[in-house]
C-alpha positions as CSV (number, residue, x, y, z in Angstrom):
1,X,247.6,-110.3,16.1
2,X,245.1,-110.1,18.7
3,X,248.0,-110.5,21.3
4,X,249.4,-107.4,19.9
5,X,246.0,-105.5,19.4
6,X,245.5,-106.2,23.6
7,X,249.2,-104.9,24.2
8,X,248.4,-101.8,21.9
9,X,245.1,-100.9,23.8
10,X,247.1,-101.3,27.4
11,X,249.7,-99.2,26.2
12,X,247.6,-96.4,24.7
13,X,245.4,-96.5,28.2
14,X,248.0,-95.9,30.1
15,X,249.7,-93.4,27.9
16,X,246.0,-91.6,28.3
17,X,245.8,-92.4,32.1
18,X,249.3,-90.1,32.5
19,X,248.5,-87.8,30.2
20,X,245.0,-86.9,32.1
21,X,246.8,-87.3,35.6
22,X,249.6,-84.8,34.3
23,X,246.8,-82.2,32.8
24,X,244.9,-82.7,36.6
25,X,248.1,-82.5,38.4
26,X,249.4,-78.9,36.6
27,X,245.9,-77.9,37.7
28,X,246.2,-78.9,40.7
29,X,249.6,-77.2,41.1
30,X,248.4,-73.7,40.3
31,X,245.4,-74.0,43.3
32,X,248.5,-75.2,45.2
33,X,251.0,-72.2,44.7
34,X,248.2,-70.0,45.4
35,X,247.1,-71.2,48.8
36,X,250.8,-71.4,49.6
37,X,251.0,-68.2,49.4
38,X,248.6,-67.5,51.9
39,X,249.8,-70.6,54.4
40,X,253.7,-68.7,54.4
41,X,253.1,-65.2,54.1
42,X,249.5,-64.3,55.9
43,X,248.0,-67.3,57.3
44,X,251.5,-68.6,58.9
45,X,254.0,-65.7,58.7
46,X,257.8,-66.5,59.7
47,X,258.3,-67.6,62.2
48,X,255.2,-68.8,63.2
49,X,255.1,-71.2,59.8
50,X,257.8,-73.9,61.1
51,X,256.9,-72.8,64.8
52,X,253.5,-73.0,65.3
53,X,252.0,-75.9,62.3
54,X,252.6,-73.9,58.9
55,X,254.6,-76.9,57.6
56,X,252.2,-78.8,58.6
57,X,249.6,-77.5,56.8
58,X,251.4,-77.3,54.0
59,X,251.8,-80.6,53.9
60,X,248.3,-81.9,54.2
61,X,246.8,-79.4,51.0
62,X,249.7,-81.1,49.1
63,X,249.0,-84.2,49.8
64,X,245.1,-83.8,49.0
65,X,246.0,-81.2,45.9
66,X,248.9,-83.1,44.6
67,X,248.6,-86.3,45.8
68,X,245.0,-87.5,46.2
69,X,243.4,-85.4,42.7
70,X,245.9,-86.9,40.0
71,X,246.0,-90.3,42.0
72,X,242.2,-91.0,41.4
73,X,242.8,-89.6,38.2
74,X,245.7,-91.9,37.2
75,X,243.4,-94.8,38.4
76,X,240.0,-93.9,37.4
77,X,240.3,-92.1,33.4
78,X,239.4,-94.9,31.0
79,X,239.5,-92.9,27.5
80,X,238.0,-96.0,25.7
81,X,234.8,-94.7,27.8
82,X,232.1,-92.7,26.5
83,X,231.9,-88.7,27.1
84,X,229.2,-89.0,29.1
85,X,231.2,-91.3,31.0
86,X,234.4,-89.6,31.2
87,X,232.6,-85.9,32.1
88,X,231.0,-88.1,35.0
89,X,234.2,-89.5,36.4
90,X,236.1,-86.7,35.8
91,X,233.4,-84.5,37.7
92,X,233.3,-87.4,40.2
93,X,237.1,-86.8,41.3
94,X,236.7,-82.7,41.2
95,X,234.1,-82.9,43.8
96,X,236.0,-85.4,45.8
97,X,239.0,-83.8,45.7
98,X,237.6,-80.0,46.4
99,X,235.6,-81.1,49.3
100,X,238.6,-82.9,50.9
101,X,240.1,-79.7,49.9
102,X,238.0,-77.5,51.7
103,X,238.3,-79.5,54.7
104,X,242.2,-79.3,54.8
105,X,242.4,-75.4,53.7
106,X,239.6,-74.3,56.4
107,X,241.5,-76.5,59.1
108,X,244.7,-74.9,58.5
109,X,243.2,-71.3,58.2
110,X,241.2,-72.2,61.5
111,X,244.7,-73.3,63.5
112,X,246.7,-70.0,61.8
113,X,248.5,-68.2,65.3
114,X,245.8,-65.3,66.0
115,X,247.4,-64.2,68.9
116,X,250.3,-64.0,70.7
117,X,250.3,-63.8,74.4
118,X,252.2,-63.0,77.2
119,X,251.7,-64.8,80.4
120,X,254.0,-65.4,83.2
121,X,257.2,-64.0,81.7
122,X,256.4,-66.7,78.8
123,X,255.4,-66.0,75.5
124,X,252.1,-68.4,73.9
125,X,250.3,-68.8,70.7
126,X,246.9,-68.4,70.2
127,X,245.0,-70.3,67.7
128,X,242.1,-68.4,66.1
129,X,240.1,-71.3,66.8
130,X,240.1,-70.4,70.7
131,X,239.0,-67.1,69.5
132,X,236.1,-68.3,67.7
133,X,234.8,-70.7,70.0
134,X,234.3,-68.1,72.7
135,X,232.4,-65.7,70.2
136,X,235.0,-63.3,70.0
137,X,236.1,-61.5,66.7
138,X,239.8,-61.2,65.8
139,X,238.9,-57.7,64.9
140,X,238.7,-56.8,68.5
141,X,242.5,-58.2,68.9
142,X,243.6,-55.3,66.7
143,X,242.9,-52.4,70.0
144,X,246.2,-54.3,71.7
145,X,248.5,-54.5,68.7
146,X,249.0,-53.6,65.3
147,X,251.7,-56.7,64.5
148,X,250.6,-59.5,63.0
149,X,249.6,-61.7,65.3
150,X,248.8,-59.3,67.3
151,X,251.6,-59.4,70.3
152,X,249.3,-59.5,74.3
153,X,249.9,-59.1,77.7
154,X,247.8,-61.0,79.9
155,X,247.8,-59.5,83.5
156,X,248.4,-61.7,86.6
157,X,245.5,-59.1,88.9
158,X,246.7,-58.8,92.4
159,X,242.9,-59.0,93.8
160,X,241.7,-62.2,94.9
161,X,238.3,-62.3,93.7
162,X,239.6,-62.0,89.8
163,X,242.6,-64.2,91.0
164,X,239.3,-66.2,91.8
165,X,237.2,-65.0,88.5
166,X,240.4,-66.9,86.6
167,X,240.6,-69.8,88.6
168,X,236.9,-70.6,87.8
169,X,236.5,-69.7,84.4
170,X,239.8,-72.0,84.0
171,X,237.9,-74.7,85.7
172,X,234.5,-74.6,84.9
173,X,234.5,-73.2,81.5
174,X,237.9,-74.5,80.6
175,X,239.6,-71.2,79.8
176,X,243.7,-70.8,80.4
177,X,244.5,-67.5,81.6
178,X,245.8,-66.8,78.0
179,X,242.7,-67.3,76.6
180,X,240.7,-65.0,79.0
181,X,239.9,-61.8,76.7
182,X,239.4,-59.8,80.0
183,X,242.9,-60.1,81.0
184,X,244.3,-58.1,78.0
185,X,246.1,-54.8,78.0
186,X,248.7,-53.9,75.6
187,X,251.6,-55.3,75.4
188,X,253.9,-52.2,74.3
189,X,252.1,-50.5,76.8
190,X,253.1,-53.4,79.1
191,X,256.5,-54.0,78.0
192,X,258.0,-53.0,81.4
193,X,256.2,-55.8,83.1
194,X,256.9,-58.0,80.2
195,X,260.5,-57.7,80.2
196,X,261.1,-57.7,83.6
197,X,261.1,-61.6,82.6
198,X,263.4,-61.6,79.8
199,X,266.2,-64.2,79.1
200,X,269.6,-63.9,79.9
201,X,270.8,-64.5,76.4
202,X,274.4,-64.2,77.5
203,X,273.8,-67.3,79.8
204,X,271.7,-69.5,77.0
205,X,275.0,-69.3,74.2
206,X,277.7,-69.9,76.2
207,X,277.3,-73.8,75.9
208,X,275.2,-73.4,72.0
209,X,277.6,-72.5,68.9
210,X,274.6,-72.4,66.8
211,X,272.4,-70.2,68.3
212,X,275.3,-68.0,69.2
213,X,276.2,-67.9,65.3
214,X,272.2,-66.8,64.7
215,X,272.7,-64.2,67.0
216,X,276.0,-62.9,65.9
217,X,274.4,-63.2,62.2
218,X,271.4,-60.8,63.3
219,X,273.9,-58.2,65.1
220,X,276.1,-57.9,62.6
221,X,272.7,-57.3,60.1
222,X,271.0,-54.9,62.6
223,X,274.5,-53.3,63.0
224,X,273.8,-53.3,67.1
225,X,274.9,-54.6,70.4
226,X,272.7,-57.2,72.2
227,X,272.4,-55.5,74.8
228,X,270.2,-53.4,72.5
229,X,267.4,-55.9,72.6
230,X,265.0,-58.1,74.7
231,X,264.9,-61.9,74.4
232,X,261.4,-63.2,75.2
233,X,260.9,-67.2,75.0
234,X,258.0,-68.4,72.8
235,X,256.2,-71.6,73.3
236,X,254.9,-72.4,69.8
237,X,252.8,-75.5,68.9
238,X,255.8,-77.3,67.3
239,X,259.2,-75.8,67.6
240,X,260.1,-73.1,70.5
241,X,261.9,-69.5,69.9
242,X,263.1,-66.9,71.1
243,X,262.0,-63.8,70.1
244,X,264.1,-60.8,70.1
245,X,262.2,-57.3,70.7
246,X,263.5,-54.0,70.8
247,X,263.3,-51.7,73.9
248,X,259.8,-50.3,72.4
249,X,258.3,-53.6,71.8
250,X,258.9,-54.4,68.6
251,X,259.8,-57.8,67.2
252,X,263.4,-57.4,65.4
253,X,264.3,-61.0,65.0
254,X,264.2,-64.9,66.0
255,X,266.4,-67.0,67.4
256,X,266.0,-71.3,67.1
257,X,265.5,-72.4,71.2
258,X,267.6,-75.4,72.1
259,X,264.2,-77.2,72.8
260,X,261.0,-78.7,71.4
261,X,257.6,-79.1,72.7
């Protein structure tokens, strides 16, 4: 009897244990779908979201908002405790699992693409976290663009002394040239200086079937000739592109580059 009493108890703890894990984890599911959102469609916009560490994000709020909430749930509830007990535990885990939260959702927001940049004929993303650390408001990124990032050109100045002024605020104050706010000008305004450096697209299909398909996919959608647009490389955090412009600077399209970083 007392064998079966034990096995009863077990059973019905568990049973409890799920049930409280399943309440935390459709909870927790909601939070997820919301900040979601804002990873894919503001935070990490295509195609900056498998580019340029949206999956990544993504990842790490599930794993703390689906994974690490219920979990300590699943291990810690114990209905045969008191209320007192329970409310403790249970408010225990929330705090835990919101301030791991926070941590993960302000890291992600902090590495979003600000910026895009144009340096050299090569096209870089900008984390807003280089923004912020030189005191400089993503407000004031708005006067070169009004995409989203906003699309740069940082001039390459002919004089030495800010060919010098570069070279020392790259050295001393550890600044790339894509980071250096002074360089900035507009890059539709710039777009002949831009493309003077853009890709030969006819050259980068002729041995890759798959990124000709993607292009022949987006012509046939746009209804155009490629000739029609720019190809402009893009050196994102995690996956390279090329991004296809048209004459007046706008982005029309993406194509997957035959390389990773």
């Amino acid at each position: 009897m007392d064998a079966t009493m034990t096995m009863t108890k077990k059973t019905s703890l568990i049973k409890s244990k799920f049930k409280a894990a399943g309440v935390h984890l459709g909870i927790s599911s909601i939070v997820f779908l919301i900040l979601s959102y804002f990873i894919i469609f503001q935070w990490y916009p295509f195609p900056y979201f498998t580019a340029d560490g949206g999956w990544q994000g993504i990842r790490v709020v599930a794993l703390i908002d689906l994974v690490l909430g219920p979990l300590l749930t699943l291990i810690i509830f114990n209905h045969h405790k008191s209320r007192c007990e329970i409310r403790f535990d249970l408010g225990t885990i929330a705090l835990v699992q919101v301030c791991v939260l926070a941590w993960g959702v302000y890291t992600v927001y902090d590495e979003r693409p600000a910026a895009v940049i144009h340096w050299d004929g090569e096209l870089y993303t900008m984390p807003s976290k280089s923004f912020k650390e030189q005191g400089v408001s993503l407000n004031e990124l708005k006067q070169f663009s009004d995409q989203k990032p906003p699309l740069i050109h940082a001039y390459r100045p002919a004089d030495p002394e800010l060919l010098h002024e570069i070279l020392r605020l790259s050295t001393e104050e550890s600044l790339a040239p894509i980071e250096q706010l002074h360089l900035y000008r507009s890059f539709k305004e710039s777009r002949d200086v831009v493309f003077m450096y853009q890709l030969n697209i006819d050259k980068i299909i002729l041995y890759n079937d798959t990124m000709k398909a993607e292009l022949n996919i987006f012509l046939a959608e746009s209804e155009s000739e490629k000739d029609e647009f720019v190809y402009m490389p893009l050196n994102a955090r995690y996956h390279n592109v090329i991004l296809i412009f048209s004459k007046e600077g706008d982005v029309k399209g993406t194509l997957n580059a035959p390389y990773k970083n």
